[in-house]
C-alpha positions as CSV (number, residue, x, y, z in Angstrom):
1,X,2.7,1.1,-18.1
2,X,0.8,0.9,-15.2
3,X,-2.2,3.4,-15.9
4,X,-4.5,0.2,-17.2
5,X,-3.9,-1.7,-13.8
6,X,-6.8,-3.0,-11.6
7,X,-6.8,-5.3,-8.5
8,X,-5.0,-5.8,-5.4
9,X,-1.4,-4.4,-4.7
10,X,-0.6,-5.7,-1.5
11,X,1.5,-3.3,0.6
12,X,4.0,-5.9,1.7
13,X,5.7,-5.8,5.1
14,X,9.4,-5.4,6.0
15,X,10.4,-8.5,7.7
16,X,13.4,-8.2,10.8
17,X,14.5,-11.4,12.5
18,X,14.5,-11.5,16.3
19,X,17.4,-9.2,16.6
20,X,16.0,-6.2,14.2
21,X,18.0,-6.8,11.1
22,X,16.2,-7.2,7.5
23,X,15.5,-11.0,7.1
24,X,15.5,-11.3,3.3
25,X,14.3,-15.0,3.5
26,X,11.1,-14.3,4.6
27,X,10.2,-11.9,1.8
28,X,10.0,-14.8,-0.2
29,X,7.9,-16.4,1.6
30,X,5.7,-13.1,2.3
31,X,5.6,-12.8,-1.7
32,X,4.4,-17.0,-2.2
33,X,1.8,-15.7,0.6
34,X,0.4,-12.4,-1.0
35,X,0.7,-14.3,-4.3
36,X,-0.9,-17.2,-3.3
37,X,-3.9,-15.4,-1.5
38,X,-4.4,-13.5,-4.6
39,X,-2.4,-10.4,-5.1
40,X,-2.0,-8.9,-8.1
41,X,0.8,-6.7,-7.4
42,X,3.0,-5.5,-4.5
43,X,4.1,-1.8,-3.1
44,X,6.9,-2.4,-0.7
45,X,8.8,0.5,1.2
46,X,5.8,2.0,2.2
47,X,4.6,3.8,5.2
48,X,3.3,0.4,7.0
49,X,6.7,-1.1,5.3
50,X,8.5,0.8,7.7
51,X,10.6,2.7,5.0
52,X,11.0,4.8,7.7
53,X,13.7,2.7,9.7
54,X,15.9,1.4,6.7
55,X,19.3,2.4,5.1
56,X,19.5,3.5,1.8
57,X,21.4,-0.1,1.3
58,X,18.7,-2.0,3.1
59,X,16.1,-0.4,1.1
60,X,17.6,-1.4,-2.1
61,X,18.1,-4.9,-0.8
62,X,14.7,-4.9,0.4
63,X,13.0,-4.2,-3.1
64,X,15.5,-6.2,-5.1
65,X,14.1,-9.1,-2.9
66,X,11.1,-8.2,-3.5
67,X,11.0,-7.8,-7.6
68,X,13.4,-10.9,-7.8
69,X,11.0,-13.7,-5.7
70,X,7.9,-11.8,-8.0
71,X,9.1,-12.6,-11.3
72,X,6.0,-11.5,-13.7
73,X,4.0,-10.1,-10.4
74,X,4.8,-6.1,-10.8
75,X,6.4,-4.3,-7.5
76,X,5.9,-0.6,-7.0
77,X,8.4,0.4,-4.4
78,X,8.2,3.6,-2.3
79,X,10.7,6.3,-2.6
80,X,9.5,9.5,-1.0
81,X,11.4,11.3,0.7
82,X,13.0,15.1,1.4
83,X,16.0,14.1,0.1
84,X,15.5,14.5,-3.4
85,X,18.6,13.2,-4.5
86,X,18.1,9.8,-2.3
87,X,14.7,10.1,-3.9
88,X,16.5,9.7,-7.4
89,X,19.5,7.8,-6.5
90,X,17.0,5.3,-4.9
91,X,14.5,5.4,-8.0
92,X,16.9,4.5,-10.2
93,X,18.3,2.1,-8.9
94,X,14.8,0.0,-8.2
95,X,14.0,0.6,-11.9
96,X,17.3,-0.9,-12.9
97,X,16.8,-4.2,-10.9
98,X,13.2,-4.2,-12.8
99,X,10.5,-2.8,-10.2
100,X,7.2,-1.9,-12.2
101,X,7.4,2.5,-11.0
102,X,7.6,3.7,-7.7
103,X,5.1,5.9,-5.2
104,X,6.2,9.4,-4.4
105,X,3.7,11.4,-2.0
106,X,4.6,15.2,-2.0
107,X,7.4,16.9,0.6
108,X,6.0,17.8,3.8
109,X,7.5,21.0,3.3
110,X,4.8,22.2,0.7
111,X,2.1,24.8,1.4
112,X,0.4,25.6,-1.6
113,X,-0.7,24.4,-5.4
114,X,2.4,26.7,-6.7
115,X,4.8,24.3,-4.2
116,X,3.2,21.5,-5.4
117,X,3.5,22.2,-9.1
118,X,7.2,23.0,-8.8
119,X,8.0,20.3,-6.3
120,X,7.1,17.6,-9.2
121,X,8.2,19.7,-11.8
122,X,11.8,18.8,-10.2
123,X,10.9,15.6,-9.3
124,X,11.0,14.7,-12.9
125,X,13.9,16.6,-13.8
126,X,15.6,14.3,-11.6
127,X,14.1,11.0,-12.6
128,X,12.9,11.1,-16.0
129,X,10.5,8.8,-17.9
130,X,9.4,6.7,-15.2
131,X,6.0,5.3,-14.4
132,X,4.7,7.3,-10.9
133,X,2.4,6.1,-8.6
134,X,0.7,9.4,-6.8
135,X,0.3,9.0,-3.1
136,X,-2.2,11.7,-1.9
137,X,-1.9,11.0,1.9
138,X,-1.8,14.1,4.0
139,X,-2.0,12.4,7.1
140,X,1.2,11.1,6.4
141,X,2.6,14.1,4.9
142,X,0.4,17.5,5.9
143,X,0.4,18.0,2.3
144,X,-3.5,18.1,1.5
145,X,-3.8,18.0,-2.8
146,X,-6.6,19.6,-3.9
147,X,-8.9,17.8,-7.4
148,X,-7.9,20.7,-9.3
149,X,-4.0,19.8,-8.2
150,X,-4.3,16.1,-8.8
151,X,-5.9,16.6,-12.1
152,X,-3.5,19.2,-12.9
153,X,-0.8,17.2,-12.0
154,X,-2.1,14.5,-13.8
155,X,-2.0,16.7,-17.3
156,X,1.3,18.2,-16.5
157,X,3.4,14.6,-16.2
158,X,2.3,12.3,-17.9
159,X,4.5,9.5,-15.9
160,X,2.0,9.9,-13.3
161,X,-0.1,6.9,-13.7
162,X,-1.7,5.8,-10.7
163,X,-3.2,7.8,-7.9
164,X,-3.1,6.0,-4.7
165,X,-6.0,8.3,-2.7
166,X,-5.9,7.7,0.7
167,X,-7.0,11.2,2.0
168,X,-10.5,10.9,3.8
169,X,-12.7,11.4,3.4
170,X,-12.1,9.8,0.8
171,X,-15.7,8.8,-1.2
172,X,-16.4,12.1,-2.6
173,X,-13.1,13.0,-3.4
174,X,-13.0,9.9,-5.5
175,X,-16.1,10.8,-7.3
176,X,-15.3,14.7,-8.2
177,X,-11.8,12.4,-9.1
178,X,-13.7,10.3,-11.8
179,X,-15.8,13.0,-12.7
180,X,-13.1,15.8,-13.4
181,X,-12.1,14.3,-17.4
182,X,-8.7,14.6,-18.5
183,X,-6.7,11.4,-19.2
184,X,-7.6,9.0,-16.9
185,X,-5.7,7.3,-14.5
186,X,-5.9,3.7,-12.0
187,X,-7.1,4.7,-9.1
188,X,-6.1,2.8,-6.2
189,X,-7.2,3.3,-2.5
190,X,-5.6,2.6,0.6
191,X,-6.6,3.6,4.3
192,X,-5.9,0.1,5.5
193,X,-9.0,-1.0,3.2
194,X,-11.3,-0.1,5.9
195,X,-13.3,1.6,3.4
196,X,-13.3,-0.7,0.5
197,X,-16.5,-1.7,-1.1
198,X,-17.7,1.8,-1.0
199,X,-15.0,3.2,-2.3
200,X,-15.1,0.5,-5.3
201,X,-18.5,1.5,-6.0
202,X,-17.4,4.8,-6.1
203,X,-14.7,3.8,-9.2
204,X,-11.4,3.3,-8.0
205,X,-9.8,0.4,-9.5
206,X,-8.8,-1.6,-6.5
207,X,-7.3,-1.6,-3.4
208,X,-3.4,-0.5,-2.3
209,X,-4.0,-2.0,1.4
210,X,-2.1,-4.2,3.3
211,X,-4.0,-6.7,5.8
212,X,-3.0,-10.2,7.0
213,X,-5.7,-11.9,5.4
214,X,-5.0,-10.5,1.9
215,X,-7.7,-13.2,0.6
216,X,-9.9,-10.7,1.6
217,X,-8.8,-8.1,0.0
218,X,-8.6,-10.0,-3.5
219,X,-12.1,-12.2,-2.9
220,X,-13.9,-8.7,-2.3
221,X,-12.3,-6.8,-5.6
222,X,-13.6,-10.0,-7.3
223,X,-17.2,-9.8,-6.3
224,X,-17.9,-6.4,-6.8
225,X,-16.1,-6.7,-10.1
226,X,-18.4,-9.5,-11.1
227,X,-21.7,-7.5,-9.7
228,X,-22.0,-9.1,-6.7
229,X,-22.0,-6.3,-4.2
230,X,-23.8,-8.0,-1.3
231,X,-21.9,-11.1,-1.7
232,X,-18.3,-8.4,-1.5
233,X,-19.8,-6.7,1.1
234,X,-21.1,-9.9,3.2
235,X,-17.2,-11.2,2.7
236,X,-15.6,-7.4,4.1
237,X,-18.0,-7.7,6.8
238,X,-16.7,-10.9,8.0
239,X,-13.2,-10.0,8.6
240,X,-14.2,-5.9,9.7
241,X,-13.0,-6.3,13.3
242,X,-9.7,-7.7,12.6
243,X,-9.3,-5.1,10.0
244,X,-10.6,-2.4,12.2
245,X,-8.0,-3.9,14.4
246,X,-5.1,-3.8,12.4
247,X,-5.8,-0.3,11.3
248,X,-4.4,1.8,14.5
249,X,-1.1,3.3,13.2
250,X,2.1,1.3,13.8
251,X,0.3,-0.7,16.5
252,X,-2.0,-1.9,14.1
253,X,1.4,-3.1,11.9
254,X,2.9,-5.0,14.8
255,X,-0.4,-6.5,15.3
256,X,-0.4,-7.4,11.7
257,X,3.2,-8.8,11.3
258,X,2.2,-10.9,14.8
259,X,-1.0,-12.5,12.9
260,X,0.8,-12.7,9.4
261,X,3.5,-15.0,11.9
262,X,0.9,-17.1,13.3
263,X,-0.5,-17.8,9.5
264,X,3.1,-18.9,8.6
265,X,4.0,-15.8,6.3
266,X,7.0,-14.2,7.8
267,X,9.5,-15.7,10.5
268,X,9.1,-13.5,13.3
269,X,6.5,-10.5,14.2
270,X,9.8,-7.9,14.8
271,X,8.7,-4.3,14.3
272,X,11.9,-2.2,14.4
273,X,13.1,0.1,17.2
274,X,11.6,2.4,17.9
275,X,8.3,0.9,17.6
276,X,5.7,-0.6,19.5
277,X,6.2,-4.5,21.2
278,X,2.3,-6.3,22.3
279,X,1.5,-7.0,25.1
280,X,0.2,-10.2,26.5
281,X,-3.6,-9.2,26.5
282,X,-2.9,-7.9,22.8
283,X,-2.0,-11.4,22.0
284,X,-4.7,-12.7,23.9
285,X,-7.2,-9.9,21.6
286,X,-5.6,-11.3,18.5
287,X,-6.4,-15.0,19.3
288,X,-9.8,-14.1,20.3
289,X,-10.5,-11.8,16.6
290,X,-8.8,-14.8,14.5
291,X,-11.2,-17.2,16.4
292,X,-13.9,-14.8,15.3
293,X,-13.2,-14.7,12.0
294,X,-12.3,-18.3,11.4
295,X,-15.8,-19.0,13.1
296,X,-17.2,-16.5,10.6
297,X,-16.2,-18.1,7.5
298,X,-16.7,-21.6,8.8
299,X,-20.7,-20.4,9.1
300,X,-20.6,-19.3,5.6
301,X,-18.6,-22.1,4.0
C-alpha cells in the first residue's frame, strides 16, 4: 500500500552508454547513489526517464533493473501511455517482477471531467487491484484535472493512492487538495522540486523530483519534517541555481545526467536521439554552478 508513504522518490534516470543503448550496469550504481544520498523510494520510466525513447522490452528491462538492485527500497514505474493495452501488458508485467504500483497521468486525448471519469474507469478494467500513483501534469499531457476530478477520482478507485501534483501553479491547488476531505491520499510533488519547501508547508508529503544532488532533496524533507523551516529553506537555497538549471525541459536532463557523471553515478551522460548534446560553454556553466554550490556548503559546514 502506498497511500501512507512520505519522503523522497527519486525520479531515476535512464542510463545509455556511448552508443545509445540501455546500460543496465549503471542503474545499479544510479540506485547505491539515490540510496545512499537518501532516497526513500524511486519512480523510473518517467517523463525525465525518457520513457519516451524505449521499447516495450527495454522498458521492462529497465524497471526489472531497477526493483531488483532496490531490494526493500519500493520502485513506482511509469506506464502511461495511449496504448492502453501496452499500458496493461506493461503494468503487469512490472507488478509481477515486484515494482511497488506504477504512475499513469490521463490520455492526452481527454477534454472533459466525463472523459476523464471513463478513461480510468477503463483503466482499471484493464489492470485491476493495483496500487496507482496519479500524475496530474498537463503540461505534459494538456489534460488539466480539476479538485473536484481528482477528489472524485480519488472516491471512485480506490487503487489510486498517490497523487503526484505537478500542475502549477501548484500551492493553492495543493491546499483546496488537503482541504477537500474524502479519504486521503500521499501527496507527492514534482516540478523538478523547484518549488519545494513551500509546497511542503503547504502538506504534500514529499517530493517526486529528480535532481543530481538528491541529498538535497532528502536533507530538506528532513528539516521541515523536524520543524526547522529556515534551516530547509537555507539548505534549498544553496543548491537553487543548479536546480533552476537543471529544470529547462530535456536540456535540463542532459545537463543532469552530465553532472550525475561527473559525481560518479552513471557511466556516461548519453541522452538518446533525438535529444539535445551540450555544448562546450554548457560544460563550462556546469563547472562554474558545481563550484558554486560546493563553495556554498563548504561556508556552511
Amino acid at each position: 500500500m502506498l497511500e501512507a508513504i512520505e519522503g523522497v522518490f527519486i525520479v531515476a534516470q535512464t542510463p545509455f552508454d556511448d552508443r545509445q543503448a540501455i546500460d543496465l550496469e549503471s542503474v545499479d550504481t544510479l540506485v547505491d547513489f539515490y540510496a545512499r544520498h537518501g532516497a526513500n523510494g524511486l519512480t523510473v520510466l518517467g517523463v525525465s526517464g525518457e520513457a519516451g525513447k524505449l521499447t516495450g522490452e527495454e522498458a521492462l528491462a529497465v524497471a526489472g533493473r531497477y526493483v531488483a538492485r532496490a531490494g526493500r527500497m519500493p520502485v513506482i514505474v511509469g506506464v502511461s501511455s495511449p496504448n492502453l493495452a501496452h499500458l496493461s501488458r506493461l503494468t503487469a508485467a512490472v507488478m509481477d517482477a515486484g515494482a511497488a504500483g506504477v504512475m499513469i497521468a490521463p490520455a492526452p486525448s481527454i477534454r472533459t471531467d466525463e472523459d476523464l471519469f471513463r478513461y480510468f474507469e477503463t483503466v482499471f478494467a484493464a489492470i485491476g487491484d493495483v496500487p496507482v500513483v496519479l500524475q496530474d501534469f498537463p503540461f505534459a499531457t494538456n489534460v488539466g484535472m480539476s479538485v473536484p476530478a481528482i477528489v472524485e477520482l480519488v472516491s471512485r478507485h480506490p487503487q489510486i493512492q498517490v497523487l503526484k501534483e505537478e500542475d502549477l501553479p501548484s500551492l493553492n491547488k495543493i491546499t483546496r487538495l488537503r482541504q477537500a476531505g474524502g479519504r486521503r491520499i500521499a501527496i507527492l510533488t514534482g516540478n523538478n522540486a523547484m518549488y519545494l519547501p513551500l509546497e511542503l508547508a503547504r502538506g504534500v508529503d514529499g517530493p517526486m523530483a529528480g535532481f543530481s544532488y538528491p541529498e538535497m532533496l532528502s536533507g530538506v524533507f528532513r528539516l521541515h519534517k523536524a520543524g526547522d523551516v529556515d534551516a530547509a529553506n537555507d539548505l534549498f537555497e544553496r543548491y537553487l541555481p543548479l536546480l533552476r538549471y537543471e529544470a529547462m525541459g530535456f536540456w535540463g536532463v542532459a545537463a543532469r545526467k552530465e553532472a550525475m557523471r561527473r559525481r560518479g553515478a552513471l557511466a556516461h551522460a548519453t541522452m538518446r536521439q533525438p535529444g539535445p548534446a551540450l555544448t562546450g560553454e554548457d560544460h563550462r556553466e556546469i563547472d562554474r554552478l558545481i563550484a558554486r554550490v560546493e563553495t556554498r556548503l563548504a561556508e556552511a559546514a
